[in-house]
C-alpha positions as a printed NumPy array, in Angstrom:
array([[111.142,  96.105,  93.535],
       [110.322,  99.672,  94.783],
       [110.054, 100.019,  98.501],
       [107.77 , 103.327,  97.748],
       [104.039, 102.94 ,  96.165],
       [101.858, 105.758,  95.955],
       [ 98.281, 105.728,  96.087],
       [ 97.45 , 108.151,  93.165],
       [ 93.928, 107.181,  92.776],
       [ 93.   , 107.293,  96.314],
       [ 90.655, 111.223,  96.356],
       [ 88.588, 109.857,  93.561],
       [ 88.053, 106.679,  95.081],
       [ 87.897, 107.976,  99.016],
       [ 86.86 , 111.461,  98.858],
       [ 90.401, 111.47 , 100.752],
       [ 93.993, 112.27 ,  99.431],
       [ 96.186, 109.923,  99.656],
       [ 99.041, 111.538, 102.206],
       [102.434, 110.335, 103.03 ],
       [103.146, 109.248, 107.686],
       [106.941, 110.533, 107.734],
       [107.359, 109.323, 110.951],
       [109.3  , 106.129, 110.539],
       [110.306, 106.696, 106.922],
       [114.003, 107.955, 106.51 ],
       [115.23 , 111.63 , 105.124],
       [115.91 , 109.57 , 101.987],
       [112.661, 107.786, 101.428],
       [110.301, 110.833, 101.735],
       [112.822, 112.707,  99.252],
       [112.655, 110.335,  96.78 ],
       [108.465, 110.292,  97.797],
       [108.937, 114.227,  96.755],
       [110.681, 113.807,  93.655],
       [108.011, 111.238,  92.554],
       [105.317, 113.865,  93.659],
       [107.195, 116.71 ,  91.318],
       [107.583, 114.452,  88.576],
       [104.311, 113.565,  88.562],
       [102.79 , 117.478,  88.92 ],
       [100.827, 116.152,  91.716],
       [ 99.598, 117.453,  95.341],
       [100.653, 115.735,  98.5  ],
       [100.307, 115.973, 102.407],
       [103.046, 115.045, 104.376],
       [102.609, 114.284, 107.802],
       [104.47 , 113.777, 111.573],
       [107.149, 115.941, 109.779],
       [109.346, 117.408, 112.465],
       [111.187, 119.962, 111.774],
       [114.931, 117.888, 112.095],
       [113.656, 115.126, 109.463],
       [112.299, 118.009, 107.05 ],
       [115.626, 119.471, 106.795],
       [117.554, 116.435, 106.526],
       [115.034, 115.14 , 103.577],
       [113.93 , 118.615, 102.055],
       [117.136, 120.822, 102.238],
       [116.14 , 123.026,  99.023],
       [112.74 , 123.195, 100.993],
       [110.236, 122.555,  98.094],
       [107.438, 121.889, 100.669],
       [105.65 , 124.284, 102.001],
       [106.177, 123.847, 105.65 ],
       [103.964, 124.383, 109.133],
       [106.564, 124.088, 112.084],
       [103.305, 124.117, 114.084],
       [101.355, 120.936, 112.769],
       [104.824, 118.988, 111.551],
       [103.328, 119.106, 108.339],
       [104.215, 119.586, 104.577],
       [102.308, 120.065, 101.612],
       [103.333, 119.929,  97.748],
       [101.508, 120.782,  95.231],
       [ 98.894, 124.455,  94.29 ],
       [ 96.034, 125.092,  96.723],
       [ 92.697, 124.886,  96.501],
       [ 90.036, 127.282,  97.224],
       [ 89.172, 126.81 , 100.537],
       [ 85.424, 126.677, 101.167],
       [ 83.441, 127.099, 104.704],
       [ 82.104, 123.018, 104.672],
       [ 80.975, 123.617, 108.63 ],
       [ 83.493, 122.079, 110.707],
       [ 85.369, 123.719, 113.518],
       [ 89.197, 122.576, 115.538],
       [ 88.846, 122.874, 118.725],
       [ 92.256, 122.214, 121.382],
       [ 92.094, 121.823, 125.387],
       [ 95.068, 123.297, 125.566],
       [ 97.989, 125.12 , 124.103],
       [100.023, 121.797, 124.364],
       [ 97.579, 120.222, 121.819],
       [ 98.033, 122.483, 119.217],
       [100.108, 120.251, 116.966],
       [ 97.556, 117.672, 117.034],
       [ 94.426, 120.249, 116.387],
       [ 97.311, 121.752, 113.537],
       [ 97.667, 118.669, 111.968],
       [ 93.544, 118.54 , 111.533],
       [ 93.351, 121.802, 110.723],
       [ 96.278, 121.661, 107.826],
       [ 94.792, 118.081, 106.583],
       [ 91.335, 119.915, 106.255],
       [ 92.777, 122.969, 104.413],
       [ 94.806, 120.43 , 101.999],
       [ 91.46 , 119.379, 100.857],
       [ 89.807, 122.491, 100.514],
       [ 88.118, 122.936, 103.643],
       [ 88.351, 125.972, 106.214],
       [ 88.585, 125.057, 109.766],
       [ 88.616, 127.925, 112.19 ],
       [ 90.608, 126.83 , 115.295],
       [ 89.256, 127.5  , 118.865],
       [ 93.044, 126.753, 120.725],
       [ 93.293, 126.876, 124.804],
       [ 89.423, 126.299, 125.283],
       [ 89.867, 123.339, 128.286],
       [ 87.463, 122.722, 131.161],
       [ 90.139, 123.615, 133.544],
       [ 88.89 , 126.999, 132.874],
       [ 85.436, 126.156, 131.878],
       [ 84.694, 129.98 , 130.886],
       [ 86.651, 129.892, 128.24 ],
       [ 84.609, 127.176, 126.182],
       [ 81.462, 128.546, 127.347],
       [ 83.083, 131.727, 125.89 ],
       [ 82.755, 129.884, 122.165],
       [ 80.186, 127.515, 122.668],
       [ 77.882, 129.96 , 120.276],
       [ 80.261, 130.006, 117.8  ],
       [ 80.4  , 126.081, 117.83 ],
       [ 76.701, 125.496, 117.998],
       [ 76.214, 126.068, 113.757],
       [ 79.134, 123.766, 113.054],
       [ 78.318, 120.169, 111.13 ],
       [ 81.105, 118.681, 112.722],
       [ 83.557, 119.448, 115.24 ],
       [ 87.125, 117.596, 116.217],
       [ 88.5  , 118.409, 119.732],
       [ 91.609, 117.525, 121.01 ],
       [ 92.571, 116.993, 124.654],
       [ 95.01 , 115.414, 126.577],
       [ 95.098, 114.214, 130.28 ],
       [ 92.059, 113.683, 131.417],
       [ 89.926, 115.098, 128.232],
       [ 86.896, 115.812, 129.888],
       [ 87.042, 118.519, 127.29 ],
       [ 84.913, 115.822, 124.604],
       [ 82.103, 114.475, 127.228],
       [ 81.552, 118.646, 128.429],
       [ 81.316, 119.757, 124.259],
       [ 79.366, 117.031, 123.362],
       [ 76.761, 118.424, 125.656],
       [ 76.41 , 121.964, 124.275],
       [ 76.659, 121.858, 120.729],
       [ 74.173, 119.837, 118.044],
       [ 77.142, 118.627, 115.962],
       [ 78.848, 115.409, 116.579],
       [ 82.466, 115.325, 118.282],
       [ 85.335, 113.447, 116.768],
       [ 87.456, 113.179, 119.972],
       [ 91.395, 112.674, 119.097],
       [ 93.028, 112.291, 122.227],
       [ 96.67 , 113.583, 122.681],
       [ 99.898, 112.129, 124.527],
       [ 99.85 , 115.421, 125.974],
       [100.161, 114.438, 130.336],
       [101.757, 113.345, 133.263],
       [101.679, 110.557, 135.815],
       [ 98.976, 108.249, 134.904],
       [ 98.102, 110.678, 131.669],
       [101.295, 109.591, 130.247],
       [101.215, 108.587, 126.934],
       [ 97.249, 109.829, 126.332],
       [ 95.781, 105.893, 127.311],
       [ 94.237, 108.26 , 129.913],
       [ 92.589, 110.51 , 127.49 ],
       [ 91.715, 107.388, 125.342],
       [ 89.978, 105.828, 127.639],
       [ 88.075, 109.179, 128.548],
       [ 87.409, 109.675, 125.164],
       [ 85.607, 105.996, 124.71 ],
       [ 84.362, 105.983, 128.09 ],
       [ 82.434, 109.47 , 127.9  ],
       [ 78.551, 109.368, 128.737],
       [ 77.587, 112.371, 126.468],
       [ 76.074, 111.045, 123.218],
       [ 77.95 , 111.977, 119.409],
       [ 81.111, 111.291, 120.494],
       [ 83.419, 109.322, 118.241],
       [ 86.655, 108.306, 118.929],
       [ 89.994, 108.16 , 117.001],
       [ 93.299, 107.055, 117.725],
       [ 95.88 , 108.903, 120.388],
       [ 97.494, 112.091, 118.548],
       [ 95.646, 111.212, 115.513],
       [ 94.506, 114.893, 113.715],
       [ 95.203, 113.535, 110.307],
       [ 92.745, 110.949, 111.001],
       [ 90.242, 112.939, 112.873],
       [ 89.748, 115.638, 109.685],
       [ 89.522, 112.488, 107.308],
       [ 86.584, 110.861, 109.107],
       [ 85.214, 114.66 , 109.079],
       [ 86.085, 115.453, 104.883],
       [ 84.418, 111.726, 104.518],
       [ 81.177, 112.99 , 106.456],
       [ 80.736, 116.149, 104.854],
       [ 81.135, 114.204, 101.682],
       [ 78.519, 111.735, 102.614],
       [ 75.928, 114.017, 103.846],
       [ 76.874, 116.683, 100.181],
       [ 78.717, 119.183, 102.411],
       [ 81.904, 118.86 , 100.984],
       [ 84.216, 120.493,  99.363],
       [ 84.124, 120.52 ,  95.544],
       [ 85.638, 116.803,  94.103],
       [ 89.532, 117.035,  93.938],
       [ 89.296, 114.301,  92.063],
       [ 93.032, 111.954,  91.119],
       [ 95.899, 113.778,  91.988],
       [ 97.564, 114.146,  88.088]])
């Protein structure tokens, strides 16, 4: 009995890849993931990949690797195509998180551009790209502590806001329940609401919107 089943079918059925959490898996269970991936000729995302676990389970480093987002990928690219939806990070602490969106986006053929350092703290700076953001289908912002950043964006674009709080904080921020809480809590209409650090999840729910509404990218279809 294999401890390791992969979802192969998952893009044709989803309109999402399947992707492999490394997180609590150990250096040998997401080689052995790999090897099934190359053997197969197949495409996969690896996430929550830190840089200590990709070494120990990818020491001939056949993934291509972003330090930045903890992520891995396998597998050719795609042609990325502009689908409409935008990253955008309170601060420079939330990068990994807005990475990890970004990277899960590109994986299935989607451009993101990235709007990093953009919190209300300085509220200039996201009035600064507001204009950019206003011809966007969809936009995912990340914020930590108190992430007033979603309620404030929420009321100057059109698109809807996936909100992925972050752990990012101190004091009672700790941990992001602050930022969660924010998130669900916020007043300003469009705003949706996915789990603390979540990126990966946040750029499904967008690639499964864009698909829904015919915005998508072009039909990966099953991984070979």
């Amino acid at each position: 009995m294999t401890d390791i089943r992969l979802d192969w079918g998952r893009a044709a059925r989803t309109g999402v890849p399947e992707a492999v959490y490394c997180a609590s898996k150990s250096p040998d269970q997401i080689t052995r993931i790999l090897d099934q991936v190359i053997e197969r000729n197949g495409r996969m995302l690896f996430t929550r990949l830190d840089p200590g676990l990709r070494a120990a389970a990818d020491p001939d480093q056949r993934l291509n690797y972003d330090p930045a987002s903890h992520t891995g990928t396998f597998g050719d690219a795609v042609d990325l195509k502009d689908c409409g939806c935008a990253v955008v990070s309170a601060g420079t602490s939330d990068s990994r998180v807005a990475e990890e969106a970004v990277r899960t986006l590109e994986f299935s053929g989607i451009s993101a551009p990235a709007y990093h350092d953009v919190g209300v703290a300085g509220l200039w700076r996201l009035t600064e790209v507001a204009a950019d953001l206003q011809d966007r289908r969809i936009v995912v912002a990340v914020a930590g502590f108190e992430a007033a950043l979603f309620s404030v964006l929420a009321g100057l674009v059109a698109a809807p806001v996936i909100a992925v709080p972050t752990s990012v904080g101190s004091g009672v921020a700790t941990g992001g329940r602050a930022a969660l809480s924010s998130a669900l809590a916020s007043c300003a209409p469009g705003v949706v609401v996915v789990n603390i650090d979540n990126g990966f999840g946040a750029a499904s729910a967008a690639i499964k919107m864009l698909n829904a509404t015919g915005h998508g990218p072009e039909n990966l279809g099953e991984t070979p």
